[in-house]
TIVEX-604919 format. One record per residue: residue in one letter; x, z, y of N, C-alpha, C in turn. Coordinates in pm, whole numbers, padded with zeros to 5 digits, always signed. Each point is the difference from the previous one (the first is absolute). Layout:
// TIVEX-604919
AXZYXZYXZY...
// end
This chain:
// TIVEX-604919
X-06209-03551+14323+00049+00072+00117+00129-00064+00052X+00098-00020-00084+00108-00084+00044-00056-00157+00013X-00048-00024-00045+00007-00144+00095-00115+00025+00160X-00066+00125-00014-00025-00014+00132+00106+00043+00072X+00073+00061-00022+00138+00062+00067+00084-00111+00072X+00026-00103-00092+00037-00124+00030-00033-00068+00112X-00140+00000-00025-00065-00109+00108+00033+00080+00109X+00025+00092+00044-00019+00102+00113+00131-00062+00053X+00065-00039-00083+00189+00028+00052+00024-00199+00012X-00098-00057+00003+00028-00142-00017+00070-00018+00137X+00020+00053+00090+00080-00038+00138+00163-00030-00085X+00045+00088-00096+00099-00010-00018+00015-00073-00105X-00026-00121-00057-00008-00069-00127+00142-00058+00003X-00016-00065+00134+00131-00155+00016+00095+00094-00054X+00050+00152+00080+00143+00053-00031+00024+00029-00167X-00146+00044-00038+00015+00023-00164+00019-00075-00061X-00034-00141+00008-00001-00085-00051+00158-00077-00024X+00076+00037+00142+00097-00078-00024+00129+00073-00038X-00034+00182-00031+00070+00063-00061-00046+00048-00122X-00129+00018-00077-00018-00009-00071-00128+00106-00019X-00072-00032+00073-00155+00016-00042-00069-00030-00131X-00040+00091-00075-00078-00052-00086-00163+00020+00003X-00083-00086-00024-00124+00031-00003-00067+00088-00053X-00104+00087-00017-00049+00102-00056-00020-00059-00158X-00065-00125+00002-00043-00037-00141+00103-00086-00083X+00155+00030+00034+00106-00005-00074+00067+00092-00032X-00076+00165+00066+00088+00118-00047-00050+00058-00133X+00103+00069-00103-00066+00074-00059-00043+00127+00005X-00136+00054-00009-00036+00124+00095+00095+00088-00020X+00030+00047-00147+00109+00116-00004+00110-00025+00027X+00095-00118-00046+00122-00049-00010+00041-00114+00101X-00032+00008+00133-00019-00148+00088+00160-00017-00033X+00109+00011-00077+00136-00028+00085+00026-00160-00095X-00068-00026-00117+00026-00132-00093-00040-00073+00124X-00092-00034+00067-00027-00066+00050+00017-00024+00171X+00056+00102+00039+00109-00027+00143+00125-00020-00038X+00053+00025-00117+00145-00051-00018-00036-00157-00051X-00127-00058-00072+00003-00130-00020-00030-00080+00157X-00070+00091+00082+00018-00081+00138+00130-00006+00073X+00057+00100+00006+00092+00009+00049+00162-00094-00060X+00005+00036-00108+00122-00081-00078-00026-00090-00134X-00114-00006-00007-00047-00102-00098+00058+00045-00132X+00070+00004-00085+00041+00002-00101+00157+00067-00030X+00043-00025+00093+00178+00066+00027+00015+00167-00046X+00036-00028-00124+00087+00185-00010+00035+00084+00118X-00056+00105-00017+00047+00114+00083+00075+00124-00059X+00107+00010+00027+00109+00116-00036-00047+00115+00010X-00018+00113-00032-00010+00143+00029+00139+00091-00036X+00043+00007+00087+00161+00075-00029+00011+00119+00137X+00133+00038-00009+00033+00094+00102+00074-00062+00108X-00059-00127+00019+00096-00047+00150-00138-00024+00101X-00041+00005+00011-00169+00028+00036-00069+00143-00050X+00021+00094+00145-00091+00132-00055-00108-00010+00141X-00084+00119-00051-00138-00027+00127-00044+00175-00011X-00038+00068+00114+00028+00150-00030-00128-00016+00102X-00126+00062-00024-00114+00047+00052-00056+00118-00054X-00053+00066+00104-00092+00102-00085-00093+00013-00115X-00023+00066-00070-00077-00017-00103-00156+00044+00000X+00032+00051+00081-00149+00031+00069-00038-00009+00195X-00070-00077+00035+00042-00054+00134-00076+00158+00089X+00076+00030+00079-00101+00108+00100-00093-00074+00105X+00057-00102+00026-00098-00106+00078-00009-00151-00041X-00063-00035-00055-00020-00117-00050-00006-00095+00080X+00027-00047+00159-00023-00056+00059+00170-00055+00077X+00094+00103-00056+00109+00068+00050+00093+00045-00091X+00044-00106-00120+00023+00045-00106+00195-00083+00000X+00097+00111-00018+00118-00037+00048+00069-00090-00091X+00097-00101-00025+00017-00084-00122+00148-00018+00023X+00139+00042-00096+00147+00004+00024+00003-00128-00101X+00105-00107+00027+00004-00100-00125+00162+00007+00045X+00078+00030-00115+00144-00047+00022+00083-00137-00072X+00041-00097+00002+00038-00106-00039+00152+00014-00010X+00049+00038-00136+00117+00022-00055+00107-00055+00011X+00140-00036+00068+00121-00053+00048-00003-00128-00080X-00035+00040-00133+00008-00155-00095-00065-00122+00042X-00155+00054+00109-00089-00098-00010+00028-00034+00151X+00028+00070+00092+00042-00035+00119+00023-00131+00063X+00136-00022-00093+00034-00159+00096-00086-00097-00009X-00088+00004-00142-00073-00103-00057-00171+00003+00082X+00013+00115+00069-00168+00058+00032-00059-00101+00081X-00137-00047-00030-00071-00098+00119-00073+00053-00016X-00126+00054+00012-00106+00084-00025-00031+00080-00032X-00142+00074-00002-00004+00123-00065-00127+00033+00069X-00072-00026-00123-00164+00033-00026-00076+00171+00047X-00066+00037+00036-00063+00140+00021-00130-00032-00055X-00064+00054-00121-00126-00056-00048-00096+00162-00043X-00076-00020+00074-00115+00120-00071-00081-00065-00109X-00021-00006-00103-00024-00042-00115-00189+00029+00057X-00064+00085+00030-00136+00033-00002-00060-00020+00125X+00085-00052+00116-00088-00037+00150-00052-00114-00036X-00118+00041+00126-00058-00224+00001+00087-00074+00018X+00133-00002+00091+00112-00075+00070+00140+00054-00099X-00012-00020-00125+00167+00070-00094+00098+00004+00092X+00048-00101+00063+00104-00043+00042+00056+00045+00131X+00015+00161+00040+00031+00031+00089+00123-00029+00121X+00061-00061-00034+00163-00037+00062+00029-00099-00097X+00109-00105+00085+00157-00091-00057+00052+00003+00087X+00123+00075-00024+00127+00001+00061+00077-00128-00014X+00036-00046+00106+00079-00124-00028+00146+00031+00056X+00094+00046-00081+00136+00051+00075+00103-00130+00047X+00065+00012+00107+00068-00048+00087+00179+00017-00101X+00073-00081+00040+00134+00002-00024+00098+00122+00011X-00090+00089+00121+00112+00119+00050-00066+00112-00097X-00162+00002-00062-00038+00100-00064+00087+00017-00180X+00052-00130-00045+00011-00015-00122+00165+00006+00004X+00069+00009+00150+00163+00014-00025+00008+00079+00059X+00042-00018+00169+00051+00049+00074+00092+00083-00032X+00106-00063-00050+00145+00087+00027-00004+00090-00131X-00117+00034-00091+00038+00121-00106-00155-00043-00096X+00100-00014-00128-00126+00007-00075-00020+00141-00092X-00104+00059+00072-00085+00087-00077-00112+00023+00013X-00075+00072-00092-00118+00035-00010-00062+00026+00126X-00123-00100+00039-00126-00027+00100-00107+00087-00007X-00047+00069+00148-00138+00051-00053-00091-00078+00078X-00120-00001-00003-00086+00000+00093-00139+00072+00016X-00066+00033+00106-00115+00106-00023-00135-00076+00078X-00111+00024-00082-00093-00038+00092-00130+00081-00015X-00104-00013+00043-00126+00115+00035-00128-00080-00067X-00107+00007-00136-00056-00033-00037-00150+00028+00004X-00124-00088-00004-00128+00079-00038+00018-00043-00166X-00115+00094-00088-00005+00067-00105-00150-00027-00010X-00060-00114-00001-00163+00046-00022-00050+00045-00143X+00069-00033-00072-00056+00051-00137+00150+00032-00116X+00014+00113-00063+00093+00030-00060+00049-00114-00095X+00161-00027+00036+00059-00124-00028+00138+00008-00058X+00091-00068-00018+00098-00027-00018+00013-00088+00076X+00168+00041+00070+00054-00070+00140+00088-00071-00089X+00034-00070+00068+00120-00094-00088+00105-00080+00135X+00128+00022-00050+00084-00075+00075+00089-00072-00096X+00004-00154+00044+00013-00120-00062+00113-00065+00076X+00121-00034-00062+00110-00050+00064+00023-00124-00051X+00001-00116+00125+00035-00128-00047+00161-00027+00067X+00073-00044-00074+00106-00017+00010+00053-00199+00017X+00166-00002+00004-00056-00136+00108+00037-00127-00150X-00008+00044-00114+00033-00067-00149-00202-00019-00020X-00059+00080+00050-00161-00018-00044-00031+00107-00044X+00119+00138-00106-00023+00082-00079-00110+00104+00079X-00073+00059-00072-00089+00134+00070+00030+00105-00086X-00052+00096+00062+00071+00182-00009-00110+00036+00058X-00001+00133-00104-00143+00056+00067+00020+00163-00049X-00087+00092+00046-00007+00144+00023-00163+00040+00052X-00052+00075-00079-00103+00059+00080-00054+00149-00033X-00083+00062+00077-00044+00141-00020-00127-00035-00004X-00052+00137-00077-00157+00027+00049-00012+00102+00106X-00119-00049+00081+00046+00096+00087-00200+00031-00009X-00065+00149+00002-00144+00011+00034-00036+00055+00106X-00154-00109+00069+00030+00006+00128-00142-00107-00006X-00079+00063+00137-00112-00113-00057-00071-00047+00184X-00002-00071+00052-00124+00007+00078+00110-00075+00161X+00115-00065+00005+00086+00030+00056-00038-00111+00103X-00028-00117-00047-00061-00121+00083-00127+00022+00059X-00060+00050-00039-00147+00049+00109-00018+00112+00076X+00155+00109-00025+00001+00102+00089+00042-00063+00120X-00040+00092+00132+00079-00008+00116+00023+00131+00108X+00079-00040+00037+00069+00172+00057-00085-00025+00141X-00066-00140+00059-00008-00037+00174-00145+00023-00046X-00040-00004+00132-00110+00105+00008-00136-00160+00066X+00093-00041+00068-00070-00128+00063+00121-00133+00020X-00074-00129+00024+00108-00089+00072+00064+00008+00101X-00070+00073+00131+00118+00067+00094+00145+00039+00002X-00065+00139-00125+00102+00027-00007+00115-00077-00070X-00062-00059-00113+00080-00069-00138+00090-00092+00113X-00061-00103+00082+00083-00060+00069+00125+00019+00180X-00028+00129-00038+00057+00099+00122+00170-00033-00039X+00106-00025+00054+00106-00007-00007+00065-00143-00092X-00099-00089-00012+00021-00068-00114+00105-00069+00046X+00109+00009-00126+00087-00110-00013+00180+00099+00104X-00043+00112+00026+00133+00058+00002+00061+00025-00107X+00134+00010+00020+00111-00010-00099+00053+00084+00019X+00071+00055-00164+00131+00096-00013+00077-00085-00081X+00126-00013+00074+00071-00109-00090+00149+00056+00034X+00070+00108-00127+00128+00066-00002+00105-00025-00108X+00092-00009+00045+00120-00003-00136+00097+00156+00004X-00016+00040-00128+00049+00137+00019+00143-00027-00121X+00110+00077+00050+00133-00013-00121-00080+00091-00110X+00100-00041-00119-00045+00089-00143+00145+00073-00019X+00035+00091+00065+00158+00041+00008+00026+00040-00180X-00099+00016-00069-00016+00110-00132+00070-00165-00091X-00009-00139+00063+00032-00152-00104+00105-00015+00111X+00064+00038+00066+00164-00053+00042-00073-00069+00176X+00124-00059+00068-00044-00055+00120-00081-00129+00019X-00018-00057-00052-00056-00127-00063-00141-00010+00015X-00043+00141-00087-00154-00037-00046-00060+00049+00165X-00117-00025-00024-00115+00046+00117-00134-00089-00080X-00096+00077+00085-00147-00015-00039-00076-00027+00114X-00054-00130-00036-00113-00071+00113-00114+00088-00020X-00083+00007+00119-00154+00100-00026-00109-00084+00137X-00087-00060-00074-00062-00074+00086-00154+00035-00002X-00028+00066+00119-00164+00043+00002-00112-00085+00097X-00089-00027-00028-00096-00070+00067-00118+00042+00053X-00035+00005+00094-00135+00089+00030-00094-00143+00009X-00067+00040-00129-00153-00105-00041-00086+00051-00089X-00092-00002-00023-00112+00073-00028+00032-00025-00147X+00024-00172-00064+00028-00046-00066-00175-00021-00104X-00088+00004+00096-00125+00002-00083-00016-00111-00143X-00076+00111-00090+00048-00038-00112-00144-00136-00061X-00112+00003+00100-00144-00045-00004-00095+00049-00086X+00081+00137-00042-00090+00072-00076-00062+00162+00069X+00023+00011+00075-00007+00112+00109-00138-00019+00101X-00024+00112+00036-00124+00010+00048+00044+00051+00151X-00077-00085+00130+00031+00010+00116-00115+00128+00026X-00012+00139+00036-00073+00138-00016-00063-00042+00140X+00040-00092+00095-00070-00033+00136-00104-00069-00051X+00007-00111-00042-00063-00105-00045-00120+00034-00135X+00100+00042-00135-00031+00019-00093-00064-00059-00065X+00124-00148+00042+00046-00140-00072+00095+00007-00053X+00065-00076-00120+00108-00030-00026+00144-00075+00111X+00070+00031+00027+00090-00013+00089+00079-00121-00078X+00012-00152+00094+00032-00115-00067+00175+00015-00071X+00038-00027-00086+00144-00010-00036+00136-00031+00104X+00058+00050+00026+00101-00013+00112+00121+00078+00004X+00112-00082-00047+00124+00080-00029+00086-00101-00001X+00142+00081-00023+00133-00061+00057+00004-00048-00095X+00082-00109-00037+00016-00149-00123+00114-00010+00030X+00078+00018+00095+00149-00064-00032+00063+00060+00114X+00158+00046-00038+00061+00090+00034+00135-00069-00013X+00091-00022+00100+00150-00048-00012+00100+00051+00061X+00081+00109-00054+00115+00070+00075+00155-00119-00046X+00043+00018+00146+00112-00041-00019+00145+00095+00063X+00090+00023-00105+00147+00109+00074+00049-00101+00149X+00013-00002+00074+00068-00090+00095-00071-00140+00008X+00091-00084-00091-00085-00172-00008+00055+00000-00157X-00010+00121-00093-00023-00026-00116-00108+00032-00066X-00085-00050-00095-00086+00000-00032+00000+00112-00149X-00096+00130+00045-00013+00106-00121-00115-00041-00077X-00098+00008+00065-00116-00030-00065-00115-00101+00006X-00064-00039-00024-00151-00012+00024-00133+00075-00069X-00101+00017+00014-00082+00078-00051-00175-00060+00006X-00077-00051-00087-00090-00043-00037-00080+00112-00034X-00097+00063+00071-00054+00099-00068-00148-00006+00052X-00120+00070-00093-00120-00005+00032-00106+00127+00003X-00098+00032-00039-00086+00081+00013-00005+00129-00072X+00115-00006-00093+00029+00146-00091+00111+00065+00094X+00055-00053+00120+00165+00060+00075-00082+00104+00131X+00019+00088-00022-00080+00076+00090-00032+00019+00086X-00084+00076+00093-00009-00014+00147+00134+00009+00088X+00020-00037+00071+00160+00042+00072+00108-00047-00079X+00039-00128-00018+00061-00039-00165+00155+00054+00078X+00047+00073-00126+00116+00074+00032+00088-00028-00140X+00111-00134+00020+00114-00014-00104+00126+00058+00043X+00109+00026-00118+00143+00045-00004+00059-00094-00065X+00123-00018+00042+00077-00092-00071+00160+00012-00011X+00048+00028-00107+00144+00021+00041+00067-00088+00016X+00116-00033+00060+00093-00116-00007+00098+00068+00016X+00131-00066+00028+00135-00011-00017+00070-00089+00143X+00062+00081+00103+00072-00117+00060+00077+00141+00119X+00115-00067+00033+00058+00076+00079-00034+00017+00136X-00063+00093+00079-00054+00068+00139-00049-00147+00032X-00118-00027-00090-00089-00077+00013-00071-00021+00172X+00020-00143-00012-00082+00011+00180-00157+00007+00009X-00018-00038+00095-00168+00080+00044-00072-00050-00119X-00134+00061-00087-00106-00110-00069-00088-00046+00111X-00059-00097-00068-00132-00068+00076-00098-00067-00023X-00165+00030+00011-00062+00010-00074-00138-00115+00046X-00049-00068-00098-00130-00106+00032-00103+00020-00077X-00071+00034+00044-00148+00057-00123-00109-00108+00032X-00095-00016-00084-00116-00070+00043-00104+00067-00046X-00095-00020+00042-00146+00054-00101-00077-00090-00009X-00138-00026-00044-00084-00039-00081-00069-00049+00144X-00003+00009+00100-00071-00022+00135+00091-00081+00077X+00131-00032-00067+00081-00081+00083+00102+00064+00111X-00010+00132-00018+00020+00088+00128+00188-00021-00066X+00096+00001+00126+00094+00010-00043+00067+00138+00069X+00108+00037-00097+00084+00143+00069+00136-00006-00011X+00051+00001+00067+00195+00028+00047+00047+00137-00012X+00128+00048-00015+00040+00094+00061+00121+00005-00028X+00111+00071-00010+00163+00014+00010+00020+00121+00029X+00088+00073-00108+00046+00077-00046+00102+00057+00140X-00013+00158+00032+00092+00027+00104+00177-00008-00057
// end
């Protein structure tokens, strides 16, 4: 069944592949994570400590829509280049890489980072968030979270609709008055269907081809916060948070792409 699952989702191979796709007949059915951490980091120790935490539900109410908090601890901050989002049990593990920018890992105050993002859940898993730091070291944290069916659900009723508004933006920076004047929180929403190629078009009642946002780049002004690599587990409408640090930060501004080449802009009021 999973490797037919697979073949269904082959539109999206290249992105898995070059973040870390693993094949069906390299997972292990119960335990796939030996063998996405050997794709992913080959052999390199991974830390499990308290500078890397990851806070999800433990039981998802929507599996398609499943919320994910990862905080990255003041210690690991300056050093932070990455940071893995992995569903241990999807066809596609490798839901997100954050690639942080200069202003996300200083800006003016080092403390504790969050960031938030919106997951599918197709089969009850352990999420894992994986911190690469800029020495090589990794850090890691994960939950179980149960939750089953999340990549082949869909909330759209047809392609009409699924592609009705596509590619508007919510793109806000709000202060965190509760962390001093400094902090504020990026919140970047995307209107895309984000099809996962496992979903069933109810017009058709075909499978609906794979098609979603892959890369995501906010920048504070002309400093660079983030980038974002993400694929077929980040949910419909991919909706991230991000905290940073910088004083009455100027406008963000935002470049998305998807899987169709389609590109999207927007700038923060």
């Amino acid at each position: 069944m999973l490797a037919k699952l697979l073949r269904i989702v082959a539109a999206s191979f290249a992105f898995c592949a070059v973040i870390g796709f693993v094949p069906a007949d390299a997972r292990a059915e119960e335990d796939p994570w030996s063998e996405i951490r050997q794709s992913l980091f080959a052999s390199r120790k991974i830390v499990e400590d308290s500078s890397v935490k990851i806070f999800a539900p433990k039981r998802a109410e929507d599996a398609a829509l499943v919320p994910v908090r990862v905080f990255i601890g003041a210690e690991r901050v300056l050093n932070a280049r990455r940071l893995f989002l992995v569903v241990d049990q999807n066809p596609a593990p490798v839901a997100a890489v954050f690639h942080f920018g200069d202003l996300y890992r200083t800006g003016g105050d080092v403390g504790d980072r969050s960031l938030e993002a919106r997951v599918r859940l197709e089969n009850m898993s352990r999420v894992r968030a994986v911190l690469e730091t800029a020495d090589g070291a990794l850090y890691e944290a994960s939950q179980f979270v149960a939750g089953a069916g999340g990549c082949t659900s869909s909330s759209l009723k047809d392609m009409d609709e699924a592609m009705r508004g596509l590619g508007k933006i919510r793109l806000m920076v709000e202060a965190d008055p509760t962390r001093g004047n400094l902090w504020h929180e990026a919140q970047v929403q995307i209107r895309h269907p984000n099809f996962s190629g496992m979903q069933i078009d109810t017009k058709t009642n075909t499978y609906t081809p794979a098609e979603f946002v892959d890369r995501i780049e906010v920048a504070v002004g002309t400093e660079h916060l983030v980038t974002i690599e993400s694929g077929i587990a980040i949910s419909e409408d991919p909706n991230f948070r991000l905290a940073f640090a910088k004083q009455d930060p100027p406008a963000l501004t935002l470049v998305a792409r998807d899987t169709k080449s389609r590109k999207f802009r927007a700038q923060s009021q």
